[in-house]
LUMDREN-876176 format. One line per 5 residues: number of its first residue (from 1); their letters; for each residue x, y, z of C-alpha. Coordinates in pm, 1 decimal. Layout:
# residues N
NUM = A = X:Y:Z | ... $
***
This chain:
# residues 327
1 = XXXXX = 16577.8:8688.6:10242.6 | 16422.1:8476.4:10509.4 | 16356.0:8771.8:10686.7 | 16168.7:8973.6:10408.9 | 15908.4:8660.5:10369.1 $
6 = XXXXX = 15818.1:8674.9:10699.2 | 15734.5:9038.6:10683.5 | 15523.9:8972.9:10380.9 | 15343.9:8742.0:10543.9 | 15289.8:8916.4:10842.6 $
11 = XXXXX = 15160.5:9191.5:10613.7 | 14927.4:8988.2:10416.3 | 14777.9:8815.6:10786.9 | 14756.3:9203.2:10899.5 | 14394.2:9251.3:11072.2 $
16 = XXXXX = 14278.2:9530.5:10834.8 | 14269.8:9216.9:10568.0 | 14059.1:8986.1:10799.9 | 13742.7:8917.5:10834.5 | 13553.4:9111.6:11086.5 $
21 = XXXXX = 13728.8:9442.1:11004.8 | 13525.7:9770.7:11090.0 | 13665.0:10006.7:10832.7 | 13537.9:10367.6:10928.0 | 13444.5:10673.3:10670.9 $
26 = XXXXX = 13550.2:10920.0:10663.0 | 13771.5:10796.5:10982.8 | 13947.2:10614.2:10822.2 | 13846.4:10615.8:10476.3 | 13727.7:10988.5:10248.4 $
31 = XXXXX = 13500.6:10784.0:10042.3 | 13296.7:10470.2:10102.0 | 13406.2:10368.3:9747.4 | 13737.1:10281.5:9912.1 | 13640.9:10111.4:10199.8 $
36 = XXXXX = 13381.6:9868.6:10019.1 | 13641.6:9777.6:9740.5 | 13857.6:9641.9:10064.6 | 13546.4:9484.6:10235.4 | 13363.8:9135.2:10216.9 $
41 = XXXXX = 13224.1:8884.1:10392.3 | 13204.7:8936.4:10777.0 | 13324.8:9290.9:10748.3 | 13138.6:9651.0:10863.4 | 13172.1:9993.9:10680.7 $
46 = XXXXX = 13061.9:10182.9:10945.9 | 12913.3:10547.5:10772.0 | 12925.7:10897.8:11039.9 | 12636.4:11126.7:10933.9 | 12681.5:11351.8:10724.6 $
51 = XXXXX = 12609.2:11328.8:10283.2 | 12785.2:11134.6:10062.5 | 12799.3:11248.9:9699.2 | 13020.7:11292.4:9412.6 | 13012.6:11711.4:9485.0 $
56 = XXXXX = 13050.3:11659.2:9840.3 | 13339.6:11378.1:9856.2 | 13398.0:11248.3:9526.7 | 13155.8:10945.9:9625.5 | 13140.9:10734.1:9264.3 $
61 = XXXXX = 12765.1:10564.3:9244.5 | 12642.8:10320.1:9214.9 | 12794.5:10133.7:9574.0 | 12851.1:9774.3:9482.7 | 12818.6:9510.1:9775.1 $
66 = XXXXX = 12909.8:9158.7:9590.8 | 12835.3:8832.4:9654.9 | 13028.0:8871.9:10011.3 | 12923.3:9209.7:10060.6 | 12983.0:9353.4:10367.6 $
71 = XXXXX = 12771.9:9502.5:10644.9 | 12716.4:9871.0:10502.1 | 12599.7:10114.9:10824.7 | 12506.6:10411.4:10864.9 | 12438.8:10635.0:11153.8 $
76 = XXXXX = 12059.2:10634.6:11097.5 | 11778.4:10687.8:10852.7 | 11808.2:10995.0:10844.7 | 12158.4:11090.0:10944.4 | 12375.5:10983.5:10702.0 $
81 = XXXXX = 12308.1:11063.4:10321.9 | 12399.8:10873.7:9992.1 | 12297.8:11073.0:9753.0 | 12364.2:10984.6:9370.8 | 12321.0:11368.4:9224.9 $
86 = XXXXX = 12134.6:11172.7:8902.5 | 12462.9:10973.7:8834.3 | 12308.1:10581.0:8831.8 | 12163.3:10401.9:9104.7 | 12281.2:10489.9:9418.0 $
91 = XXXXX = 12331.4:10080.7:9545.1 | 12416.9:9771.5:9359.6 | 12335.4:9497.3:9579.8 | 12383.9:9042.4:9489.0 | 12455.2:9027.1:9918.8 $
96 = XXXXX = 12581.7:9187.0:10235.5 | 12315.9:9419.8:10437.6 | 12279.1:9813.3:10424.1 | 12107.7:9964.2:10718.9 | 12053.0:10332.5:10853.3 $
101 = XXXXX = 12063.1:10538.1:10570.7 | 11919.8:10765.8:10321.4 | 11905.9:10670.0:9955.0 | 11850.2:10978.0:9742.9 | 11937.7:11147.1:9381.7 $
106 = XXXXX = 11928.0:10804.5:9232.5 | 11818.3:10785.8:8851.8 | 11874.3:10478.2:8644.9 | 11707.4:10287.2:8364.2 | 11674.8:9969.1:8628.0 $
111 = XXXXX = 11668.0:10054.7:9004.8 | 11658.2:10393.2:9098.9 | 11756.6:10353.0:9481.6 | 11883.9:9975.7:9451.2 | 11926.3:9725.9:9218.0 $
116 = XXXXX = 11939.9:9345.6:9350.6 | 12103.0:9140.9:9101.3 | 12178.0:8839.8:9287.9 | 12196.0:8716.1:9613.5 | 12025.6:8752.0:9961.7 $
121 = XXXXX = 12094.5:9098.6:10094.4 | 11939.6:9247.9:10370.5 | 11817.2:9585.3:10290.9 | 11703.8:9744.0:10640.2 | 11597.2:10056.4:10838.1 $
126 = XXXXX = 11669.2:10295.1:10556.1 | 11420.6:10611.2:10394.3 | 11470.5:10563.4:9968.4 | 11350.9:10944.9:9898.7 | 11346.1:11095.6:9590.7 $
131 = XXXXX = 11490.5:10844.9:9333.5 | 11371.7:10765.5:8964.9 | 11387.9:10488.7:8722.1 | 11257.5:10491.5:8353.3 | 11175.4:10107.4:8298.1 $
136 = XXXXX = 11215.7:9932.1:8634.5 | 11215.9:9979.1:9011.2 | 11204.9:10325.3:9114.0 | 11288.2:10274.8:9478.2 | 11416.3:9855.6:9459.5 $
141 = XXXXX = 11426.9:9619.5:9195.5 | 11485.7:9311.0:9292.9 | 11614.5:9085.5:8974.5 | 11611.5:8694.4:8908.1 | 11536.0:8387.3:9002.2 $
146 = XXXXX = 11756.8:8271.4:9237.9 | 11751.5:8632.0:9411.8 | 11618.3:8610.8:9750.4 | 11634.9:8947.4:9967.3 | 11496.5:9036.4:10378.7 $
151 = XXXXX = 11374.3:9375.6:10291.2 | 11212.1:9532.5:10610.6 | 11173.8:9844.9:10830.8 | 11234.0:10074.9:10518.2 | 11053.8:10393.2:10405.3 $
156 = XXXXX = 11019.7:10454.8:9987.9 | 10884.6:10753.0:9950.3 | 10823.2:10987.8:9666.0 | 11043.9:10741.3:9389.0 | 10875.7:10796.2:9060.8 $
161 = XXXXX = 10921.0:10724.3:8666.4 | 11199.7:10965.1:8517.2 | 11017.3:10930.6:8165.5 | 10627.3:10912.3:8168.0 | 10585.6:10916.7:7806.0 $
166 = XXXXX = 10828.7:10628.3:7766.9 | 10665.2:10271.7:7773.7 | 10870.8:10201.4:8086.6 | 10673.7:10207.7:8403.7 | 10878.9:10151.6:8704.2 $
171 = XXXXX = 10712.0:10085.1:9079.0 | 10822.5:10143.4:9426.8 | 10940.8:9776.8:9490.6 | 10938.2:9561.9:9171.1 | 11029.4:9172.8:9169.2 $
176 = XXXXX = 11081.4:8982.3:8834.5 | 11096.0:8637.7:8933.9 | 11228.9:8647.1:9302.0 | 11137.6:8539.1:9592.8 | 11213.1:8822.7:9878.2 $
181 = XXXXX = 11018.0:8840.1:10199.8 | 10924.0:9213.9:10203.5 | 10771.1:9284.3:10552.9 | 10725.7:9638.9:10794.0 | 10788.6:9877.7:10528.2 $
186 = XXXXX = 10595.3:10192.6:10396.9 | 10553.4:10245.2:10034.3 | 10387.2:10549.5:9949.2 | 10365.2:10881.7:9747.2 | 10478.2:10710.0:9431.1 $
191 = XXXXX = 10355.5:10774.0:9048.7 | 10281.6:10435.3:8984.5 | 10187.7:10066.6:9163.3 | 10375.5:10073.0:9500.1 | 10446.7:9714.8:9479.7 $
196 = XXXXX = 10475.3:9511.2:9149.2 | 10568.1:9130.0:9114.2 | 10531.9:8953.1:8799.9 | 10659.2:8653.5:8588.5 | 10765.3:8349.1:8874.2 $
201 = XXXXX = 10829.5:8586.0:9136.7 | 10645.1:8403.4:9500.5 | 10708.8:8705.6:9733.5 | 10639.0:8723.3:10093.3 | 10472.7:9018.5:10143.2 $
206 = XXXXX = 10328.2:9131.9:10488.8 | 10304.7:9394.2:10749.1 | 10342.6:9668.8:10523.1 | 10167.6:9992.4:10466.4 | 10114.9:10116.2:10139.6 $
211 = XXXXX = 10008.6:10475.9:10140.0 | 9864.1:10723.0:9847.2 | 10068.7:10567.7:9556.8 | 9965.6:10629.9:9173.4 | 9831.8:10904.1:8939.3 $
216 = XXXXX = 9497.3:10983.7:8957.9 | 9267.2:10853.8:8664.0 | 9602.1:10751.0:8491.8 | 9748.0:10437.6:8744.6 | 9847.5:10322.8:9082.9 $
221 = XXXXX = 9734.1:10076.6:9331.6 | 9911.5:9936.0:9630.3 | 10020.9:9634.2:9464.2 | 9979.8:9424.3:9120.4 | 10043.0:9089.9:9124.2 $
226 = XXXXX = 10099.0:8981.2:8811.3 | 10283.7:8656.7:8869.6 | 10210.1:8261.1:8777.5 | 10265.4:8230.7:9176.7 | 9996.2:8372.9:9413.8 $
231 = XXXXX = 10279.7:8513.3:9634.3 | 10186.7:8596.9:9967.4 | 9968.5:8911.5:10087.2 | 9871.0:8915.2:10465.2 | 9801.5:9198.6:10711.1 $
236 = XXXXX = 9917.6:9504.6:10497.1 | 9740.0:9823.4:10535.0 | 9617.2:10027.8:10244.4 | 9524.3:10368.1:10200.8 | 9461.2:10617.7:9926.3 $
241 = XXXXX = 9566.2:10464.5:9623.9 | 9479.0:10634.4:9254.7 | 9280.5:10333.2:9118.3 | 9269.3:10084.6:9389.8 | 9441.8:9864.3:9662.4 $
246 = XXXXX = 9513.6:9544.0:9470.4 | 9506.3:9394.6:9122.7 | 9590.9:9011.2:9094.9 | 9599.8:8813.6:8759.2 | 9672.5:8490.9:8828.7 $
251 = XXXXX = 9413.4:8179.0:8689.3 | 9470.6:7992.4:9058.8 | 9310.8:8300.1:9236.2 | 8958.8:8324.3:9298.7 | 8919.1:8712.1:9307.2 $
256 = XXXXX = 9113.9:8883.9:9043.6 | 9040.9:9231.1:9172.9 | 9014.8:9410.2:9447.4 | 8897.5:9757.5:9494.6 | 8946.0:9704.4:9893.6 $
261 = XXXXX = 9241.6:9477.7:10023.7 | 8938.0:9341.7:10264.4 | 8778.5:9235.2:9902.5 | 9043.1:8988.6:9793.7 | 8968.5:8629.0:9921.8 $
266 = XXXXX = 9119.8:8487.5:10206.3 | 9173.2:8143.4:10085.7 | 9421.7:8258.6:9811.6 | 9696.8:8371.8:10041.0 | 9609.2:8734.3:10041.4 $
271 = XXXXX = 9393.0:8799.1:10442.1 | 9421.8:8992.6:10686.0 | 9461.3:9279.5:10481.6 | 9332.4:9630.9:10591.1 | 9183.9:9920.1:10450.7 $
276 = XXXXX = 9210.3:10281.0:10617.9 | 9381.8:10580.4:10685.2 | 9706.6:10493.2:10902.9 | 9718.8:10790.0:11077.3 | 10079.6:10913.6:11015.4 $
281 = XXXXX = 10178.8:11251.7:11296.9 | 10224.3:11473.5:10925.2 | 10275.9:11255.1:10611.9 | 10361.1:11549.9:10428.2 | 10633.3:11671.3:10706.5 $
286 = XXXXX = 10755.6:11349.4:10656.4 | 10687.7:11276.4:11003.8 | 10538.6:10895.6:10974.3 | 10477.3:10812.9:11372.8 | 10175.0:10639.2:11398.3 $
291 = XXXXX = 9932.2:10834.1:11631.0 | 9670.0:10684.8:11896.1 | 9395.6:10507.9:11717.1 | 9612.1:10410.3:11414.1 | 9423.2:10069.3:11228.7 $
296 = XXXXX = 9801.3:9989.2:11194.7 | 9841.7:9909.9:11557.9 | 9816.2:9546.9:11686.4 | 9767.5:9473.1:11316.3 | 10044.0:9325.1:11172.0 $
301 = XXXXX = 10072.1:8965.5:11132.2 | 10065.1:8729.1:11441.3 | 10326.6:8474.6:11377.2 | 10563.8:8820.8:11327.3 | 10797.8:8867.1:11629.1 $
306 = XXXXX = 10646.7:9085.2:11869.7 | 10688.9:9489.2:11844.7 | 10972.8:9604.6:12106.1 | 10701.2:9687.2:12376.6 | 10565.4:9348.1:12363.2 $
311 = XXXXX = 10264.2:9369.1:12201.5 | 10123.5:9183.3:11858.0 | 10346.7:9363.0:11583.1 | 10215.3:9699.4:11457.4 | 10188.5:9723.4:11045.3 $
316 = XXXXX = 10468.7:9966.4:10887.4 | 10829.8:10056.8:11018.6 | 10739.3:10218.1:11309.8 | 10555.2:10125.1:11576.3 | 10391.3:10272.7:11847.6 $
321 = XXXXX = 10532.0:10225.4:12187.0 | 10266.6:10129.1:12445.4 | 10485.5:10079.7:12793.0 | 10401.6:10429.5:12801.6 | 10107.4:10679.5:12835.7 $
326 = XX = 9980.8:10776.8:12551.6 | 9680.4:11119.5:12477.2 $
***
C-alpha cells in the first residue's frame, strides 16, 4: 500500500505536470485543444507549420488561454495556420501570449480573430487575415476595465463586419474601457474605423500604421476616439482612409477632428503623427516590407527601443534594416 502512494505521487510530481513544460503539436499532441487544456502558467505550446482547423485536425475554436494561459507559439506569421472555418472566434484570450501565427476564418458576434476578456495577454508577431465580427472587434476586441493587453508587431488585415445592414459596426482593434498599449502594428484594408476606443478606455497607442481602412462615402478613418480619456496617439502613420485619419470626441481635447493626423493638436496627447503613403513592396501581394524612402522609417516614437539595426524605431511591424546597402 505504501508502495502504490509513492507511485501516485511520483505520477502527480511527473514533469509533463510542471511548470515550464513545452508540450509539442502535433508532436506530441493532434490538436492544440489538447495541449492548452493541460497548459498554464509558465508553460509553451509550441505549434509546427502547417493549418489548424476543424476539417483539417478536428481543431475545436475558439482556443482559450485563461487567466494562466500559457505561451501559445507558432512557427511564424505565416507558417502555421489557425483557421476557424466560420465556427466562433478563433482565440479567447484573459492572459498568456500567442505569437507567430495566422488568425483566419474567424466569425463571431464579439471578436472575430480574438476576444480579450480579462487579463494582460501578450498578443505578438501574428497576421489576423480574413476574420469578421457583426457587433464588435473584427480583428481584436479587447473587453473591460481591468483588461490590460501588449499588443505589438501584428498585421490585421482585411477583417470586416459579417452583417452591414445590422446596427453592429465592428473595427479592426476595438477597446471598451481598457487600457492596452497597442504599438508597431498595421491595421489596414478594413470596412470600417481601423482603431476604435470608447467609454473609459486610456489606450496607448503608438508606432502604428494604419493603412486604407473604411468604405468610401459610407465610413472609416484610422482611428475614433470616442472615450472620456484622451488616450494616447503619438507617431502613427496614416494613409488612405475613406473619410479621414482621426475623429476624437472628447470635451478635454482641443481639436475634435482631424482630417490629417498632422491636424490634431499636439498638446492633447495625440503628436507626432504622420500623414503619407508608407510605401509597402505590394500591399495587395501582401508583401508589407517597407521600401527606401518609406515616411515610416526613423519615425516611430523616440523613447521606443531601438529597431534591431540600431536606429530610431521605424513605424509598423517591420522595419527596414539599414546595416546593409540598400537601392
Amino acid at each position: 500500500m505504501i508502495r502504490f502512494f509513492l507511485i501516485v505521487a511520483l505520477l502527480l510530481a511527473s514533469p509533463a505536470t510542471a511548470p515550464g513544460a513545452v508540450r509539442t503539436v502535433p508532436g506530441q499532441y493532434a490538436r492544440i485543444t489538447d495541449a492548452l487544456a493541460l497548459s498554464g502558467a509558465g508553460d509553451t505550446v509550441s505549434v509546427a507549420a502547417g493549418t489548424y482547423s476543424p476539417s483539417a485536425n478536428g481543431e475545436v475554436f475558439p482556443l482559450v488561454l485563461g487567466a494562466s494561459g500559457p505561451v501559445l507559439l507558432g512557427a511564424g506569421m505565416t507558417l502555421s495556420t489557425l483557421d476557424a472555418e466560420g465556427t466562433g472566434s478563433v482565440l479567447h484570450l484573459s492572459g498568456g501570449r500567442v505569437s507567430g501565427f495566422t488568425l483566419t476564418g474567424g466569425s463571431a458576434n464579439i471578436g472575430g480573430a480574438i476576444w480579450v476578456i480579462g487579463g494582460s495577454p501578450e498578443i505578438d508577431h501574428n497576421l489576423l487575415w480574413g476574420n469578421e465580427a457583426r457587433d464588435v472587434g473584427s480583428g481584436i476586441d479587447v473587453d473591460g476595465a481591468s483588461v490590460s493587453a501588449w499588443i505589438h508587431h501584428n498585421v490585421l488585415w482585411e477583417n470586416v463586419d459579417s452583417d452591414l445592414g445590422h446596427a453592429g459596426d465592428p473595427h479592426g482593434i476595438q477597446v471598451r474601457g481598457a487600457t492596452p498599449v497597442i504599438e508597431h502594428n498595421l491595421i489596414g484594408r478594413g470596412d470600417s474605423n481601423g482603431l476604435l476606443f470608447s467609454g473609459s478606455s486610456d489606450p496607448v497607442i503608438r508606432n502604428n500604421i494604419f493603412f486604407e481602412n473604411g468604405i468610401p462615402t459610407v465610413r472609416g478613418r484610422g482611428i475614433c476616439a470616442l472615450s472620456v480619456n484622451p488616450g494616447t496617439i503619438v507617431h502613427n502613420l496614416f494613409h488612405g482612409h475613406a473619410i479621414a485619419a482621426i475623429l476624437v470626441q472628447n470635451p478635454s481635447i482641443t481639436d475634435q477632428t482631424a482630417q490629417e493626423a498632422n491636424d490634431a493638436d499636439p498638446g492633447d496627447q495625440i503628436y507626432g503623427n504622420l500623414d503619407g503613403d508608407p510605401l509597402f513592396a505590394d500591399a495587395d501581394a501582401m508583401d508589407w516590407e517597407l521600401l527606401y524612402g518609406s515616411p515610416a522609417i526613423d519615425a516611430g516614437d523616440p523613447g521606443s527601443a531601438l529597431d534591431p539595426d540600431g536606429t530610431t524605431a521605424d513605424i509598423g511591424p517591420f522595419f527596414f534594416d539599414q546595416s546593409v546597402a540598400s537601392v
